[in-house]
N, C-alpha and C positions, 0 to 999 in steps of 0.2 A: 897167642893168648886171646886178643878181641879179634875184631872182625874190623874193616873199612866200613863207615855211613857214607852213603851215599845221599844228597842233598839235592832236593828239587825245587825250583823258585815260580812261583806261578804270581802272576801277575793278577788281582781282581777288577782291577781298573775302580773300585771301588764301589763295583756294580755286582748285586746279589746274584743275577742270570748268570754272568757270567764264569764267576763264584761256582756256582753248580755244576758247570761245565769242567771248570779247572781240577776240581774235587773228583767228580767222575774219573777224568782223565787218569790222575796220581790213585787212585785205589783199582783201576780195572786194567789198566795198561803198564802203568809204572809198580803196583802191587807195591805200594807202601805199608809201611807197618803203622806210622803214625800218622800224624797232621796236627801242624800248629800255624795257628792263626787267628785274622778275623780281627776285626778292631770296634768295630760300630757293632751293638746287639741284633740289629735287622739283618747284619752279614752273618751273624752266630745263629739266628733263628732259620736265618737260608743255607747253611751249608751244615748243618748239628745230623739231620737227620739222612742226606746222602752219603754221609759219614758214618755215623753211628747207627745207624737202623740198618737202610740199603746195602751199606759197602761194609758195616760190620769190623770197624776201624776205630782204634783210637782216637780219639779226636782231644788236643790241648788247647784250651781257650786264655789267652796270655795276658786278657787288657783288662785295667781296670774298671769296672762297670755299675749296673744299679744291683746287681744280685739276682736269687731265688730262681737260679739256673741250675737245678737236681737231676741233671741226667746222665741213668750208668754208664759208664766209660765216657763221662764227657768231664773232664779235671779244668778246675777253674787256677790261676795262677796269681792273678792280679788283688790289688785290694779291694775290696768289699765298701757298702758303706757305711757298715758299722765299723771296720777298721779304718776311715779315715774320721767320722762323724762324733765316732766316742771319743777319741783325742781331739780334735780340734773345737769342737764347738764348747763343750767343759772349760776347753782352756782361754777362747775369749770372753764366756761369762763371766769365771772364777776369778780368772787372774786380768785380766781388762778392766770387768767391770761393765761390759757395755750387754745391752740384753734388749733392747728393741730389733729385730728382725726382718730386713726383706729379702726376697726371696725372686728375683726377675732370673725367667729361665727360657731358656728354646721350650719350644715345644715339640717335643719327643719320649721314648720309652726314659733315659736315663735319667734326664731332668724330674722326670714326673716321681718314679720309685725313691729314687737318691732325696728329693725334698720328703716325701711320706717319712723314710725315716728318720731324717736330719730335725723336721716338725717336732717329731716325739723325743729327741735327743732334747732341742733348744727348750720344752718345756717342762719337761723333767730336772731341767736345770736350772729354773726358776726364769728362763726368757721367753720371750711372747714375738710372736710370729704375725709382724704389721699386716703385708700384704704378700701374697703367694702370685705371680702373673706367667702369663707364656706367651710368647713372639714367635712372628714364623724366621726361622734360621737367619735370614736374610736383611731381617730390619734394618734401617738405617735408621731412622727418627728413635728418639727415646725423650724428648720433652716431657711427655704426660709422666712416663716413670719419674724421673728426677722429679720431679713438682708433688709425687707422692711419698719420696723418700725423704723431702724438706716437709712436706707438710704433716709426714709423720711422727718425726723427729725420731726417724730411724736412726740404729747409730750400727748398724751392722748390715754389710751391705754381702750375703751367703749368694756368689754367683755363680749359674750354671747355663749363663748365656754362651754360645763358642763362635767360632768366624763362620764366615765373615760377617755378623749382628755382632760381634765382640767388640772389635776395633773403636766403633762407634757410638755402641757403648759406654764404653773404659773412657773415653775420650770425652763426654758429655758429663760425665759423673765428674771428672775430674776438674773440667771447667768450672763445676758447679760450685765448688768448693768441698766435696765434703769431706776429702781426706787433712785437707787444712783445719777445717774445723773440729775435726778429733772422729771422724768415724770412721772406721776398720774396712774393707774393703777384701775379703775373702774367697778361695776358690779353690778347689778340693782335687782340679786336673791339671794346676798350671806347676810345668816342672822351666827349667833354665833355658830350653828353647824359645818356650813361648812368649817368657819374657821378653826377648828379642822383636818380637811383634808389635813394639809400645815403645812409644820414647821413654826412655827413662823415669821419668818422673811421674806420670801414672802411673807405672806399676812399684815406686817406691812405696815401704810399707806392708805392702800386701802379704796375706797371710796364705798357707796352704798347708797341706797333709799330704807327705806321700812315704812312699817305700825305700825312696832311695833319694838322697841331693849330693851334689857334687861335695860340699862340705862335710861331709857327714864322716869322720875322725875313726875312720877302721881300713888298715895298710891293704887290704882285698878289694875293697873296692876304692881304694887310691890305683892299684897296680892294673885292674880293668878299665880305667880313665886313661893310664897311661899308655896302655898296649893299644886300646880305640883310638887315640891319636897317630899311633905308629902304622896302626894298619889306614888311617885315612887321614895323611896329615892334611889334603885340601879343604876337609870338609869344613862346612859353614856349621853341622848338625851336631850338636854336643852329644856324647853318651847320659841321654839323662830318663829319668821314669816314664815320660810319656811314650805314646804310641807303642806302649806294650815292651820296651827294651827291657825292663827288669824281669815282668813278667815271661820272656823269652827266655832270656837264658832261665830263669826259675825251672823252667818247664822243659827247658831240653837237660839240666840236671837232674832233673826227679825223674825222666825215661830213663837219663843214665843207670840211676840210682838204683831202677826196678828193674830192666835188665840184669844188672848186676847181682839184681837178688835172687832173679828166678833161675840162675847158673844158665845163660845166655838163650832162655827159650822165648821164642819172640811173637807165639799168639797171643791175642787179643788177651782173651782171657786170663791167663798167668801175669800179664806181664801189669792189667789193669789190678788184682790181686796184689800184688806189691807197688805197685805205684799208690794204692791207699793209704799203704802204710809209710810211704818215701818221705826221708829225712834229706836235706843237706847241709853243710857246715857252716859254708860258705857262698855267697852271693852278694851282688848288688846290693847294701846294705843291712846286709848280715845272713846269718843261714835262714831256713823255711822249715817247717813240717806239713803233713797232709793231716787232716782232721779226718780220723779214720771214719768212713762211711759216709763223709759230709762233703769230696768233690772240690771241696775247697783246705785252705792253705794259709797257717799260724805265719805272718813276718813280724817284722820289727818296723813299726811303724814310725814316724817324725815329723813335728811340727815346725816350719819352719818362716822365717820371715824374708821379702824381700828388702837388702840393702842397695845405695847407689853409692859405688864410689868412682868420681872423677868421669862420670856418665856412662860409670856401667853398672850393668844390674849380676847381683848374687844372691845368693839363699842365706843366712845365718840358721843352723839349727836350732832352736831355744828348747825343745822338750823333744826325750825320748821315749818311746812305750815297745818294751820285749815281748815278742812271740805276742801279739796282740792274735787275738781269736773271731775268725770271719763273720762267726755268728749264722751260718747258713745251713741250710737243709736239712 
């Protein structure tokens, strides 16, 4: 009936050159039909076109990012951020109450686009946007920020600082007091892993949006927790939304889904012809659809909170949103 995949693992080192190389490789020698990957945008921006133009390949983009990535045969998989920005930031104004905004971020492509939107979300929703700032990845001091997040009398603190500037971070905010004194503490990439990265009690509280939490009350994605543990009981790595795990499978379901549609024909072009239109049922937090002509992909999106119990950290989900819409191209 089907056919055997055959599965290639290439290593990026996390390096774009090398990326290029690897991509080469898998479309001219190995004659793949697809490609999924890429995690960082500057690796999507370095290997989109050796792919897609050159090599004439499918290419699946699986991670969640800043957006306004419209290229044919290039299928986005991950949340958007209008699908995390319109649920979550509504829901600390509305239902919070808290609506002073900073905004401390790396300085790069996703930080930069992800706040341009999140901006026009928070003040469309009656919050105001204190101070917008960028660091180089790497910072370790954050004195001057806290000192303008007290003298703001911020009470919402939208972060898209990541490691290692995170750590240090998270850790000086929390000295400061301000999650004691009533301010929210929010971040739109942090799934159950990364929690792990923080004692306890800084990341108590904290709010996030994503596609998938381990709590999240649907027996399909209890039984892919289950099966992740069986195939890796050593692991220390939870199956959870970062680094593109939801978005993976997403994306290796909807080739299924468009193979399946084109009655097993596997060039480029048929099989990107129905992957526009690919549905699936079921996933990591519920099924997906493709937003025909838009590259991108309707999920179910959730807001959720971190709890500590007994010094360990989990997600509570407090709000659900169905087939939420990426909003893209």
């Amino acid at each position: 009936a089907g056919r055997q995949i055959t599965l290639f693992l290439e290593d990026t080192a996390s390096d774009p050159k090398i990326a290029v190389g690897n991509v080469r490789k898998l479309i001219q020698e190995r004659k793949v039909d697809v490609v999924l990957g890429g995690i960082t945008s500057a690796m999507r921006q370095a290997i989109k076109d050796p792919i897609v133009n050159r090599g004439r390949t499918l290419y699946i983009y699986p991670q969640l990012y800043e957006g306004q990535e419209c290229t044919k045969n290039l299928f986005c998989t991950g949340p958007t951020p209008a699908q995390q920005c319109d649920e979550l930031i509504p829901y600390i104004i509305k239902k919070l109450g808290k609506k002073r905004f900073a905004m401390p971020s790396a300085n790069y492509v996703w930080p930069q686009l992800l706040n341009k939107y999140a901006r026009k979300v928070i003040e469309s929703n009656g919050g105001e946007v204190v101070f917008e700032e960028y660091y180089p990845l790497d910072q370790p001091e954050y004195s001057a920020t806290i000192g303008k997040i007290k003298d703001g009398k911020v009470d919402v603190v939208f972060n898209t600082v990541i490691p290692p500037g995170l750590q240090p971070f998270v850790k000086q905010l929390y000295e400061s007091g301000f999650q004691k004194n009533g301010g929210v503490l929010s971040c739109v990439y942090y799934d159950e892993n990364l929690l792990n990265y923080h004692p306890a009690q800084e990341m108590e509280g904290l709010y996030s949006c994503l596609d998938y939490f381990q709590s999240i009350d649907d027996p399909f994605s209890k039984q892919l927790q289950v099966d992740y543990m069986k195939k890796f009981p050593d692991t220390k790595y939870l199956f959870t939304a970062g680094s593109a795990a939801t978005g993976m499978y997403r994306g290796v379901k909807f080739y299924e889904a468009a193979v399946k549609a084109t009655g097993g024909k596997l060039d480029r072009d048929s099989v990107s012809a129905a992957m526009d239109k690919a549905k699936i049922e079921q996933g990591p937090g519920g099924g997906a659809e493709m937003v025909p002509g838009k590259m991108h992909c309707k999920m179910n999106m959730y807001v959720a909170q971190c709890k500590v119990d007994a010094g360990k950290t989990r997600y509570d989900v407090i709000s659900t949103a169905k087939m939420v819409d990426p909003k893209e191209c």
